[in-house]
N, CA, C and O atoms as CSV, one atom per row, in Angstrom:
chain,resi,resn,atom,element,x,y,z
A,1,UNK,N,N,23.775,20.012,-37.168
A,1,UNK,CA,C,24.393,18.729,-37.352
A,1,UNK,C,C,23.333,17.734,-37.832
A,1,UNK,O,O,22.385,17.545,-37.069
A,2,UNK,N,N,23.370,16.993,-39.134
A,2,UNK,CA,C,22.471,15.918,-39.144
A,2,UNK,C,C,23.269,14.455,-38.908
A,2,UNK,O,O,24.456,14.285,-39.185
A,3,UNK,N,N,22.461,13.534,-38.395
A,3,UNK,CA,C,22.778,12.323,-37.968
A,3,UNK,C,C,21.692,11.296,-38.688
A,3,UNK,O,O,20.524,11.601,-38.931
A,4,UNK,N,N,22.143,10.361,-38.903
A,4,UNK,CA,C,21.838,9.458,-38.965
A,4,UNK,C,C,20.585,8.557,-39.000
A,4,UNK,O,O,20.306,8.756,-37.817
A,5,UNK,N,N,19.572,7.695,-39.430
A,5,UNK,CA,C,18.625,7.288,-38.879
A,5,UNK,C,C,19.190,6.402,-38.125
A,5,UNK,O,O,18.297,5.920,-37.428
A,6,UNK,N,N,20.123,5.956,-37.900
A,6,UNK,CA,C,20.838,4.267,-37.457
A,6,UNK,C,C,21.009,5.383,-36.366
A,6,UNK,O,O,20.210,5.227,-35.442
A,7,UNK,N,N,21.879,6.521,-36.220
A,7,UNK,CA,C,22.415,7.315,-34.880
A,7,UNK,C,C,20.863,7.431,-33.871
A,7,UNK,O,O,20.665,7.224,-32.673
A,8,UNK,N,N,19.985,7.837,-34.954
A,8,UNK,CA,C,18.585,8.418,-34.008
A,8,UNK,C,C,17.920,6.956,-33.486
A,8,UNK,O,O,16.872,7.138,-32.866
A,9,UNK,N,N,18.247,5.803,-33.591
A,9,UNK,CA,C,17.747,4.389,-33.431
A,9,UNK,C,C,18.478,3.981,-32.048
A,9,UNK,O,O,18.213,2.956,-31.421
A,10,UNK,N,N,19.333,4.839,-31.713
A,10,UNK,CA,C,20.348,4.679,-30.789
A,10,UNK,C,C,19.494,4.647,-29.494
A,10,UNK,O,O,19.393,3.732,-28.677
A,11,UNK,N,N,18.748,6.198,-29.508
A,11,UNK,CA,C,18.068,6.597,-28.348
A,11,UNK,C,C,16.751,6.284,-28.438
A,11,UNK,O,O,15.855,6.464,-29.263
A,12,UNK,N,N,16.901,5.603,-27.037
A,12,UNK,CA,C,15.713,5.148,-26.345
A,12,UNK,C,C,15.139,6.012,-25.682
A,12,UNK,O,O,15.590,6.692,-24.761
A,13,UNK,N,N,13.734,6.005,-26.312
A,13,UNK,CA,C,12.776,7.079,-25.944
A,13,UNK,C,C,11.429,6.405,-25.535
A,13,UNK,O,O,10.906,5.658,-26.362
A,14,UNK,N,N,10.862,6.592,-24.408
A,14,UNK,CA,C,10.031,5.717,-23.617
A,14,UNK,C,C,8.716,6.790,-22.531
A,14,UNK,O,O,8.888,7.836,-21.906
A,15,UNK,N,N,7.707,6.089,-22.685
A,15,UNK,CA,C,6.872,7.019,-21.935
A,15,UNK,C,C,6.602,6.168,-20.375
A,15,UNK,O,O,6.630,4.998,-19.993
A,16,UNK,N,N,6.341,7.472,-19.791
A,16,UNK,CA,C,6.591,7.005,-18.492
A,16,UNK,C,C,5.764,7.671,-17.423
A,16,UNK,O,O,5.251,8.767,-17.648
A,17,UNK,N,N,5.631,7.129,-16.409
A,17,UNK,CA,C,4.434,7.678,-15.602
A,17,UNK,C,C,4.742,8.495,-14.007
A,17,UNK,O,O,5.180,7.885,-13.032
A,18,UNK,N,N,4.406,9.970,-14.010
A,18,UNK,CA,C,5.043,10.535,-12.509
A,18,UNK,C,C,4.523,9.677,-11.176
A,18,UNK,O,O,3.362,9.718,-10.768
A,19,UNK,N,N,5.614,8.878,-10.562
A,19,UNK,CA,C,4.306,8.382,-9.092
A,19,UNK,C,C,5.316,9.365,-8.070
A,19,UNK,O,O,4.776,9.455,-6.967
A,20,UNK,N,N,6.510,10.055,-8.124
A,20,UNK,CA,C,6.452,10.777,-6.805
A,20,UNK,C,C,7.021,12.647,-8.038
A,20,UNK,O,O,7.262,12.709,-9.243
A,21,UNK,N,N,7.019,13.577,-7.163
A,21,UNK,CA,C,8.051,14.084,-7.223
A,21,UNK,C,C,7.946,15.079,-6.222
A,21,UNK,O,O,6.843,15.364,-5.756
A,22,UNK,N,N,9.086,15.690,-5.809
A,22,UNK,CA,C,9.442,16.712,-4.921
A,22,UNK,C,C,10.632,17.842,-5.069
A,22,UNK,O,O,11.600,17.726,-5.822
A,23,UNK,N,N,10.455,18.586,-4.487
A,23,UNK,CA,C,11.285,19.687,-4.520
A,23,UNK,C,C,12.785,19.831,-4.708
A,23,UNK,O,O,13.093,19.009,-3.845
A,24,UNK,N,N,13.695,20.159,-5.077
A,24,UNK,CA,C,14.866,19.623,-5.057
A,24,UNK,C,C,15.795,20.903,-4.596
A,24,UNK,O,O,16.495,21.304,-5.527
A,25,UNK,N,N,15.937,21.546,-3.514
A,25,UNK,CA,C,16.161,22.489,-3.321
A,25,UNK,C,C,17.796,22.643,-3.309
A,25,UNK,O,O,18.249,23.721,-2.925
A,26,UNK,N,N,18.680,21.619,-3.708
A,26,UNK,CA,C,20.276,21.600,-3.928
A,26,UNK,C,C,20.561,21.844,-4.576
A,26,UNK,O,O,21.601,22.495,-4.479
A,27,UNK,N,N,19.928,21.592,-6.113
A,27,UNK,CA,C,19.952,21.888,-8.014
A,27,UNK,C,C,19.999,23.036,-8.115
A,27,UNK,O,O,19.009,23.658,-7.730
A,28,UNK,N,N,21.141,23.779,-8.662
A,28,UNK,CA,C,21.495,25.047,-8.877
A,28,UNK,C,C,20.645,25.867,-9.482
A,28,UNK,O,O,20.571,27.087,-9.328
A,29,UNK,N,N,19.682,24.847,-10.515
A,29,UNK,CA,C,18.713,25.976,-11.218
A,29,UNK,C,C,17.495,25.005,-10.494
A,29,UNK,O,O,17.515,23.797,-10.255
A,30,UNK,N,N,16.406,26.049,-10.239
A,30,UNK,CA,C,14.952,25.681,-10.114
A,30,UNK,C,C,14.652,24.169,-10.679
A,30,UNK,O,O,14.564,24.095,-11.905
A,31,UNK,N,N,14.482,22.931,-9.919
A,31,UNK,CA,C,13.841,21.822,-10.664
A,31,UNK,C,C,13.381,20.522,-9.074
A,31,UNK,O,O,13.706,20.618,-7.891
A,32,UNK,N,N,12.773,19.738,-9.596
A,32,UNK,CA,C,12.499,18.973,-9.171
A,32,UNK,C,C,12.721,17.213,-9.524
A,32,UNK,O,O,12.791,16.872,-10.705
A,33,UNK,N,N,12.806,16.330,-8.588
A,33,UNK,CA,C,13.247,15.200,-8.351
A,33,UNK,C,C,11.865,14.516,-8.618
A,33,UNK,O,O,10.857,14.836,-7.988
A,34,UNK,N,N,11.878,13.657,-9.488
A,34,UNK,CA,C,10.612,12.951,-10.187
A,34,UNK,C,C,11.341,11.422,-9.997
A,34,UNK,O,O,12.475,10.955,-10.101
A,35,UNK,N,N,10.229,11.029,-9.716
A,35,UNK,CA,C,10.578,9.476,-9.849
A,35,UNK,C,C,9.284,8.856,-10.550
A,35,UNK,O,O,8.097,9.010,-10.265
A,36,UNK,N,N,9.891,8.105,-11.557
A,36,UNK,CA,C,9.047,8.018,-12.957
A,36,UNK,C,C,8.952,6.076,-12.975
A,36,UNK,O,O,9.909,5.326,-12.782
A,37,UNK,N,N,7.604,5.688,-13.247
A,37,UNK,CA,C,7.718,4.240,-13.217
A,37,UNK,C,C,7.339,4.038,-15.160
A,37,UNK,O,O,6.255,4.293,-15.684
A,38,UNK,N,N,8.698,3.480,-15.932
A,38,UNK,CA,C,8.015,3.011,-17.091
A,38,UNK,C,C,8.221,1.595,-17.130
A,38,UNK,O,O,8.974,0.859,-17.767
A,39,UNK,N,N,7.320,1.427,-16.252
A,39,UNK,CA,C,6.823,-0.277,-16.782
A,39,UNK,C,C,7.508,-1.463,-16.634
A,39,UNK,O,O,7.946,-1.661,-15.500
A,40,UNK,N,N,7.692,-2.190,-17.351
A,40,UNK,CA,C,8.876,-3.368,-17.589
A,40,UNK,C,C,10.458,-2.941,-17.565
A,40,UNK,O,O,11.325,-3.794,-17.373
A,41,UNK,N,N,10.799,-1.447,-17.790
A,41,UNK,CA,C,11.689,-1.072,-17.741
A,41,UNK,C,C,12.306,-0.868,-16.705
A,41,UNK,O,O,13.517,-1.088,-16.725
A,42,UNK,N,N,11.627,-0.345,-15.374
A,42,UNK,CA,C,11.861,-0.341,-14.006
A,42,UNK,C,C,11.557,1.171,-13.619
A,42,UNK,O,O,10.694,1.822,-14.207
A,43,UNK,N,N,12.101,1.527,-12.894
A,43,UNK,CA,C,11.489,3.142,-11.977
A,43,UNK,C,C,13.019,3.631,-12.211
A,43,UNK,O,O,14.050,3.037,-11.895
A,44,UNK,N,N,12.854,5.023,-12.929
A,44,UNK,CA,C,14.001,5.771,-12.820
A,44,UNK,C,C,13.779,6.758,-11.914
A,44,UNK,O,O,12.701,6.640,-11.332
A,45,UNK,N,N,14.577,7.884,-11.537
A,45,UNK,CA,C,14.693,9.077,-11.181
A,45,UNK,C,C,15.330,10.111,-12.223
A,45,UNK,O,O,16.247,9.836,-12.997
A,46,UNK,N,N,14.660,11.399,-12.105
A,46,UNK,CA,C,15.332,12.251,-13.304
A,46,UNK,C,C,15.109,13.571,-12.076
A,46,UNK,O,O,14.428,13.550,-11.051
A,47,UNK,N,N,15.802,14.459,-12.535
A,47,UNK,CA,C,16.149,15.861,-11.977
A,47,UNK,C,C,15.565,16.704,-12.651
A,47,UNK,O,O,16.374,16.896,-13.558
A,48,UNK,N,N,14.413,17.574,-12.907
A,48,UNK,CA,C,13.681,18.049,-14.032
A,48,UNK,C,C,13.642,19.648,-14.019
A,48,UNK,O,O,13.280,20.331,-13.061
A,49,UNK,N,N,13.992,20.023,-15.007
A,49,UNK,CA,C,13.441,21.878,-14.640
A,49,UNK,C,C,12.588,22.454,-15.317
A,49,UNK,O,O,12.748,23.041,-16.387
A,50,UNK,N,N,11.569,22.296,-14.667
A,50,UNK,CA,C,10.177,22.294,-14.921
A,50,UNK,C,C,8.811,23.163,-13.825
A,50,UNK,O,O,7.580,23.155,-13.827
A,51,UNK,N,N,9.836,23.803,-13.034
A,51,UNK,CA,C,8.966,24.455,-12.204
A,51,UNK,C,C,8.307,25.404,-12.402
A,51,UNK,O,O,7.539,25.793,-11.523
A,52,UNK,N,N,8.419,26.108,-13.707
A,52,UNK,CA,C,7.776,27.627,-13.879
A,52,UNK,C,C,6.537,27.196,-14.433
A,52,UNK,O,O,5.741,28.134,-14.477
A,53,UNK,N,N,6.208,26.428,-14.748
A,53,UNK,CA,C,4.984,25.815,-15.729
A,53,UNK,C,C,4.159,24.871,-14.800
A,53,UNK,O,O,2.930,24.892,-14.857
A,54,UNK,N,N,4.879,23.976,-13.873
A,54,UNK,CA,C,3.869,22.545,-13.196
A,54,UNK,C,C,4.694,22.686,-11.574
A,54,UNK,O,O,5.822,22.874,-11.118
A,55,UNK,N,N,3.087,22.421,-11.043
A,55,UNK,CA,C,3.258,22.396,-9.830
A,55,UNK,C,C,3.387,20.649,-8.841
A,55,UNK,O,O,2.428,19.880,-8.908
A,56,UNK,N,N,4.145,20.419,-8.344
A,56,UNK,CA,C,4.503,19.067,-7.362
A,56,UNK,C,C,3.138,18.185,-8.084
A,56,UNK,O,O,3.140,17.167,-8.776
A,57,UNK,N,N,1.758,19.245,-7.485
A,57,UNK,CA,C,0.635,17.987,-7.544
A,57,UNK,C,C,0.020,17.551,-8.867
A,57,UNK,O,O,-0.619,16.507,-9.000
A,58,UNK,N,N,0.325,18.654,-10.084
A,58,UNK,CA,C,0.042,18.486,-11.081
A,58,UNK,C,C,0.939,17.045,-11.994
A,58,UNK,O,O,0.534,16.534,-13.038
A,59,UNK,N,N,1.993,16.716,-11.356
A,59,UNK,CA,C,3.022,16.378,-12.016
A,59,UNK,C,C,2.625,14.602,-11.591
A,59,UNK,O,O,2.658,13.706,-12.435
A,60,UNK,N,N,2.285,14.399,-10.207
A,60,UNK,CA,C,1.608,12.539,-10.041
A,60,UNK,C,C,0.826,12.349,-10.344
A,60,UNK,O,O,-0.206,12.720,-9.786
A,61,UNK,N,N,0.877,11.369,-11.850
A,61,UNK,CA,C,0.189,10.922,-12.632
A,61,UNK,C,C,0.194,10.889,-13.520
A,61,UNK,O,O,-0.296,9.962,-14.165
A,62,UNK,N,N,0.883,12.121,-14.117
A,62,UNK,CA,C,1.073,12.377,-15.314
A,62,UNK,C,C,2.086,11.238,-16.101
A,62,UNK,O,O,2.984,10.637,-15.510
A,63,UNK,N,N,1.716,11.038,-17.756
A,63,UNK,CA,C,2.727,10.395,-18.475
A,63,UNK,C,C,3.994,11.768,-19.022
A,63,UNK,O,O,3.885,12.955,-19.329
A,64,UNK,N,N,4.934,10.962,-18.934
A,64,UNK,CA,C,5.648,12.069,-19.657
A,64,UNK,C,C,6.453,11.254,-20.731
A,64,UNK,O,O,6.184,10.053,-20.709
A,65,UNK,N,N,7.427,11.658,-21.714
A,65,UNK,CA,C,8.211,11.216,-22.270
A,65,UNK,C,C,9.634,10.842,-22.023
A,65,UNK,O,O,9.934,11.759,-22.788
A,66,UNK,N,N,10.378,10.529,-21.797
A,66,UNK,CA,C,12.130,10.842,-21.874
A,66,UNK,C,C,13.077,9.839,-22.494
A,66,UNK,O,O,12.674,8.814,-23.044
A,67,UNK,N,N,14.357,10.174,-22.385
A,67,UNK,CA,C,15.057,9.380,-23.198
A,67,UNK,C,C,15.783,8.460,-21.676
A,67,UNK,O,O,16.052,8.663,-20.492
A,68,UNK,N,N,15.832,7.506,-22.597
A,68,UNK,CA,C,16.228,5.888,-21.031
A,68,UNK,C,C,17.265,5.901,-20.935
A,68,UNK,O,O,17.680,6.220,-19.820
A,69,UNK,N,N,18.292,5.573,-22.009
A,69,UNK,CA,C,19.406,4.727,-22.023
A,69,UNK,C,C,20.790,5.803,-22.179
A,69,UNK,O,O,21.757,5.543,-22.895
A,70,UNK,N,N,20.637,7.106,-21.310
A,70,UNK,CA,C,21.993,7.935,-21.197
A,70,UNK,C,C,22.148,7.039,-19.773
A,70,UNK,O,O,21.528,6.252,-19.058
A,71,UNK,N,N,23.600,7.836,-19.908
A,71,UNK,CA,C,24.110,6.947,-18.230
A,71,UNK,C,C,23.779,7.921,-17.400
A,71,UNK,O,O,23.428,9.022,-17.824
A,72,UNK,N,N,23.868,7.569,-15.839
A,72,UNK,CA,C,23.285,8.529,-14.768
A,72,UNK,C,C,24.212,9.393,-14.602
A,72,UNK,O,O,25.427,9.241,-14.727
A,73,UNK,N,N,23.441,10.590,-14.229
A,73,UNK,CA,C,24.657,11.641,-14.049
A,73,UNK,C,C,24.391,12.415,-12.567
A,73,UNK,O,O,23.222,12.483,-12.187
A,74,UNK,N,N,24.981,12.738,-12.101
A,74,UNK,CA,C,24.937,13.528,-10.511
A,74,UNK,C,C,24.855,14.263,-10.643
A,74,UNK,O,O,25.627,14.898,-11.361
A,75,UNK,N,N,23.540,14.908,-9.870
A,75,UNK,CA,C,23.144,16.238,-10.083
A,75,UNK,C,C,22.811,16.682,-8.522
A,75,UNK,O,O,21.735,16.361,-8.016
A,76,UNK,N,N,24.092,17.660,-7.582
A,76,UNK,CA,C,24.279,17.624,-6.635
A,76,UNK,C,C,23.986,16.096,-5.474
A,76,UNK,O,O,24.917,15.293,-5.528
A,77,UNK,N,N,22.811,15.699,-4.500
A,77,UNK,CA,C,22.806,14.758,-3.684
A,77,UNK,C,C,21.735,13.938,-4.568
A,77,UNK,O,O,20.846,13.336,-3.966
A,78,UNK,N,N,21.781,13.901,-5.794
A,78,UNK,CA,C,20.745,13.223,-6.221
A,78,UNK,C,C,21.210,12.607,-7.387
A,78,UNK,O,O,21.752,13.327,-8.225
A,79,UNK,N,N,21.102,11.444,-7.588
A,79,UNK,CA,C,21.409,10.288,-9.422
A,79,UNK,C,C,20.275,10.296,-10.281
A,79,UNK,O,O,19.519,9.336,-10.422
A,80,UNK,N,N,20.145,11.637,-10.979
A,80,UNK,CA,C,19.021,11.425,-12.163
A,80,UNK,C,C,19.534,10.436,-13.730
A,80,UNK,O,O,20.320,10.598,-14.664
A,81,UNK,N,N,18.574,9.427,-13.296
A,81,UNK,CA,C,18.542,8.337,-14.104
A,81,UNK,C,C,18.366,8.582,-15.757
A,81,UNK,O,O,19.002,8.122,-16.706
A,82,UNK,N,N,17.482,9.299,-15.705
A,82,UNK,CA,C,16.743,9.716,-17.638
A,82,UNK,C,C,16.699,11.263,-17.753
A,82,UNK,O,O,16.764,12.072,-16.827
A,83,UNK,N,N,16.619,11.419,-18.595
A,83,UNK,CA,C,16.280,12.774,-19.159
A,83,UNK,C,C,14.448,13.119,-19.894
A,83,UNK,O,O,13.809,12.678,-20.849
A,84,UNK,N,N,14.219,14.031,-18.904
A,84,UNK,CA,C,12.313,14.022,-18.944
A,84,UNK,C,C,12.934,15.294,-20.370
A,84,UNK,O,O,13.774,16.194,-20.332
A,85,UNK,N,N,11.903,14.704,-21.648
A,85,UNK,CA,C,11.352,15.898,-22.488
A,85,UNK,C,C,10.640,16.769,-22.422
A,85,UNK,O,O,9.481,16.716,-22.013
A,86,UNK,N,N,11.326,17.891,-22.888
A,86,UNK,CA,C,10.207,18.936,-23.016
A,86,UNK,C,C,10.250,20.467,-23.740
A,86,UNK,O,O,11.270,21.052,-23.375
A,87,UNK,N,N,9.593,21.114,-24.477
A,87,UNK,CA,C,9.844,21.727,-24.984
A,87,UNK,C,C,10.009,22.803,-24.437
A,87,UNK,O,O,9.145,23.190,-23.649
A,88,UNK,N,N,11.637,23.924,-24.799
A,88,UNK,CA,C,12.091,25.073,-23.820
A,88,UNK,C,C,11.094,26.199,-25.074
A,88,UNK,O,O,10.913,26.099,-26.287
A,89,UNK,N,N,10.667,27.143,-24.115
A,89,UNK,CA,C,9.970,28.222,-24.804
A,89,UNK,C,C,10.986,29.279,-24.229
A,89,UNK,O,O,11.937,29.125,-23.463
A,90,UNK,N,N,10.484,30.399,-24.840
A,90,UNK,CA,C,11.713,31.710,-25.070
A,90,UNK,C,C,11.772,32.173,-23.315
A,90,UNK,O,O,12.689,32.815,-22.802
A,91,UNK,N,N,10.828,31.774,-22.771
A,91,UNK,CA,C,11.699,32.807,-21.234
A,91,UNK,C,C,12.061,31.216,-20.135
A,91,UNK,O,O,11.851,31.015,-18.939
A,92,UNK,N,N,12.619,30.413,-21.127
A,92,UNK,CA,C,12.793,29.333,-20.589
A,92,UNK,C,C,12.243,28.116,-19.856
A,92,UNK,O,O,12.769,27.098,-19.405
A,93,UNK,N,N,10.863,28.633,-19.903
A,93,UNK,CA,C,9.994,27.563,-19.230
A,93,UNK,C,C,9.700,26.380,-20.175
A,93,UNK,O,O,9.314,26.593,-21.325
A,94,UNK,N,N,9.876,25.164,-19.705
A,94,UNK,CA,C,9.591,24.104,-20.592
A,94,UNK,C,C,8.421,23.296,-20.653
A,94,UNK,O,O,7.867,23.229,-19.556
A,95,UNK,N,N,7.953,22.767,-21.405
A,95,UNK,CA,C,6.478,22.412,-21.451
A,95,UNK,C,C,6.688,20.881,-21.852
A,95,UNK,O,O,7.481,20.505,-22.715
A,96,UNK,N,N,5.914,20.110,-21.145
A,96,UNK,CA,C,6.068,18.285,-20.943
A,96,UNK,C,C,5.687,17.738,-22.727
A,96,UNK,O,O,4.800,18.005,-23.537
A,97,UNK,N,N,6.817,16.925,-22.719
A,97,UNK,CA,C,6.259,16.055,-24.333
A,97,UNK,C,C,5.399,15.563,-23.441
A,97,UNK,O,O,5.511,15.931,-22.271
A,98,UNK,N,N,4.483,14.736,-23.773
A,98,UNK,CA,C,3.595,13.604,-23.637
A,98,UNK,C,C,2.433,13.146,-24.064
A,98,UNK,O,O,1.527,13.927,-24.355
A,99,UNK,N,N,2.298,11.817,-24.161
A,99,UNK,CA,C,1.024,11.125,-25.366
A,99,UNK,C,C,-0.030,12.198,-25.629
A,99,UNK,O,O,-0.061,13.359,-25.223
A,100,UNK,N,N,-0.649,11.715,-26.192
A,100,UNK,CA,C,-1.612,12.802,-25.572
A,100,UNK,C,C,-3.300,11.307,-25.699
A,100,UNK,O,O,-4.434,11.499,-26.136
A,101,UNK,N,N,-2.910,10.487,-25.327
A,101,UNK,CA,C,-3.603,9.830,-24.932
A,101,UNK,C,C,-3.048,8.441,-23.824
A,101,UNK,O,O,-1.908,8.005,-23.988
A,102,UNK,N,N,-3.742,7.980,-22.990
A,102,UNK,CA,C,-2.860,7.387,-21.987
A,102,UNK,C,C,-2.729,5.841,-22.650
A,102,UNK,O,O,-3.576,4.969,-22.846
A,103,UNK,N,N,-1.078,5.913,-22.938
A,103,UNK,CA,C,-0.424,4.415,-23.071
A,103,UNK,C,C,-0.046,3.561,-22.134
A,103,UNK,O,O,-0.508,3.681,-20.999
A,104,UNK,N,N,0.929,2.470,-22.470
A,104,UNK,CA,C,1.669,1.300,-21.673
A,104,UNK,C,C,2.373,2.463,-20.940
A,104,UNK,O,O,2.300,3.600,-21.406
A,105,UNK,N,N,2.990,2.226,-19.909
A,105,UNK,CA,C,4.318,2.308,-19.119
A,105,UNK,C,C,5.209,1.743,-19.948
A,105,UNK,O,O,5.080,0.616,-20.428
A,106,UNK,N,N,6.489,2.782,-20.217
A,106,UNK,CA,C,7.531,1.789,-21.149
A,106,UNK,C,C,6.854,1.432,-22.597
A,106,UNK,O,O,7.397,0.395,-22.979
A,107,UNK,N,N,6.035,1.804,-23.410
A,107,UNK,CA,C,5.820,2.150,-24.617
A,107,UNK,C,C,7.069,3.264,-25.004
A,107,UNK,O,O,7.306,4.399,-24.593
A,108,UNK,N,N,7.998,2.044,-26.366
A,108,UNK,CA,C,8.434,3.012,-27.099
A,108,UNK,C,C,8.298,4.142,-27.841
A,108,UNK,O,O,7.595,3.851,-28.808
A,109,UNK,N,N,8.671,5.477,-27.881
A,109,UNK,CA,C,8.934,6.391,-28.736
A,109,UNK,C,C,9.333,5.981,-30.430
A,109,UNK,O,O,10.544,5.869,-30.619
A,110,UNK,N,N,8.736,5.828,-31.248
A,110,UNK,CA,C,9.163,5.575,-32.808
A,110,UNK,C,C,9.071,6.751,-33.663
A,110,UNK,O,O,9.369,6.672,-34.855
């Protein structure tokens, strides 16, 4: 499907910084509960499946990428706010977008 540059202007894409995450042992598939501070934007929560690759302690501190402005969706006892990027490799493990040098909190994606 191609879209748009005006469609791709839509999504808000924002970097953002891990200050908690933990285990999420309700989420049907393997992931964890991140709570992400970008900046002026405020502190989301996202639901992430990301465990085959990063471990709890590797993950506070880190910047990551995601997209802001989907609406929240329920993901069993938990409201993940954003959607964390990342690239799925073939046995499904996904690997973190992120700067690769440390920005703002809440620095747009262009």
């Amino acid at each position: 499907m191609i879209i748009s540059f005006e469609d791709f202007k839509k999504v808000e894409m924002s970097v953002g910084t891990v200050i908690e995450a933990k285990k999420f042992p309700e989420a049907k598939k393997p992931a964890y509960q991140l709570t992400i501070d970008f900046g002026e934007k405020g502190i989301k929560n996202s639901s992430a499946q990301i465990t085959k690759l990063y471990k709890i302690e590797q993950l506070i501190g880190k910047q990551i990428i995601a997209v802001t402005n989907f609406p929240s969706k329920q993901i069993a006892n938990f409201k993940s706010e954003c959607l964390v990027l990342g690239i799925v490799g073939k046995d499904n493990e996904v690997v973190l977008l992120q700067p690769e040098r440390k920005v703002s909190n809440g620095d747009a994606i262009a």
